[in-house]
C-alpha positions as CSV (number, residue, x, y, z in Angstrom):
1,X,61.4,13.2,31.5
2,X,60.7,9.9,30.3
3,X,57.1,9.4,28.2
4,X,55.2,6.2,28.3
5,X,55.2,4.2,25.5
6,X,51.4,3.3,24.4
7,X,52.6,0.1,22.9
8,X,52.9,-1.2,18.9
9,X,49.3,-1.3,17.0
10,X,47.9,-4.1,16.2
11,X,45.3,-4.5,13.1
12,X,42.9,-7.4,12.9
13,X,39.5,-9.0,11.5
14,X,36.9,-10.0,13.6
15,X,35.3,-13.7,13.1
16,X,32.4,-13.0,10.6
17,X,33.5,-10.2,9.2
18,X,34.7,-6.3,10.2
19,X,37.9,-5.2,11.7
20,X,39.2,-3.3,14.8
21,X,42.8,-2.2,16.2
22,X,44.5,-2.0,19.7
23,X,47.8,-0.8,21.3
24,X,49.8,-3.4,23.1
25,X,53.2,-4.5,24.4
26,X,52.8,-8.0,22.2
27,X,50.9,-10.2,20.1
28,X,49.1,-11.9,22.8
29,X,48.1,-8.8,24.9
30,X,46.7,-7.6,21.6
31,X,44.5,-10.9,21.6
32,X,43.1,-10.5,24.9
33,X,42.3,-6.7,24.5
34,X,40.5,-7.4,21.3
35,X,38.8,-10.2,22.8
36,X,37.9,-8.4,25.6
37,X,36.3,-5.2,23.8
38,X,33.0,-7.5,22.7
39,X,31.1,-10.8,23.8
40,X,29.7,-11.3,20.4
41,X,32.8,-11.1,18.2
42,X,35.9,-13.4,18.4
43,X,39.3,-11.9,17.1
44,X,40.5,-14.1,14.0
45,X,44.1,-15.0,15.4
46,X,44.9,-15.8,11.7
47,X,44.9,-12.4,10.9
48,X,46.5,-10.0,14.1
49,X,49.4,-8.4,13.0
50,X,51.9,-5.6,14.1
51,X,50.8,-2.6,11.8
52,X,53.5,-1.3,9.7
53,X,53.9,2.0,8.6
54,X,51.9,1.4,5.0
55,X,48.8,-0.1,7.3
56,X,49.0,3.5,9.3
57,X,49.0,5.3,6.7
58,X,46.4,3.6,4.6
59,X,44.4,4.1,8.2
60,X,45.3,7.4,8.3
61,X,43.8,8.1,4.8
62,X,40.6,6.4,5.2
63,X,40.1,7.3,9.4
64,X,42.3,10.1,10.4
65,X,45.3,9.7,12.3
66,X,46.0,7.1,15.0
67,X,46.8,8.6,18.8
């Protein structure tokens, strides 16, 4: 059987200060979701990046283990 991928995380900071993540096929899917999850807050393109496996981890530590 063949499992559906959820997509690569992506990391980010938000405009003003804070940070979020989301799943997504690419860069600029990742942009839309994370500017779609809030009408206050703009995603600083600047910083959305692909996690890599440190980023999980140090996630993981802080926030407990991604889905």
């Amino acid at each position: 059987m063949k499992t559906k991928t959820k997509g690569k995380l992506f990391l980010w900071n938000w405009v003003g200060g804070g940070y979020n993540s989301c799943r997504a096929k690419d860069r600029n899917e990742a942009l839309k979701k994370g500017n779609a999850m809030t009408t206050i807050l703009t995603v600083d393109a600047g910083t959305l990046r692909e996690a890599t496996f440190d980023d999980v981890q140090a996630e993981d530590k802080r926030w407990g283990p991604y889905d």
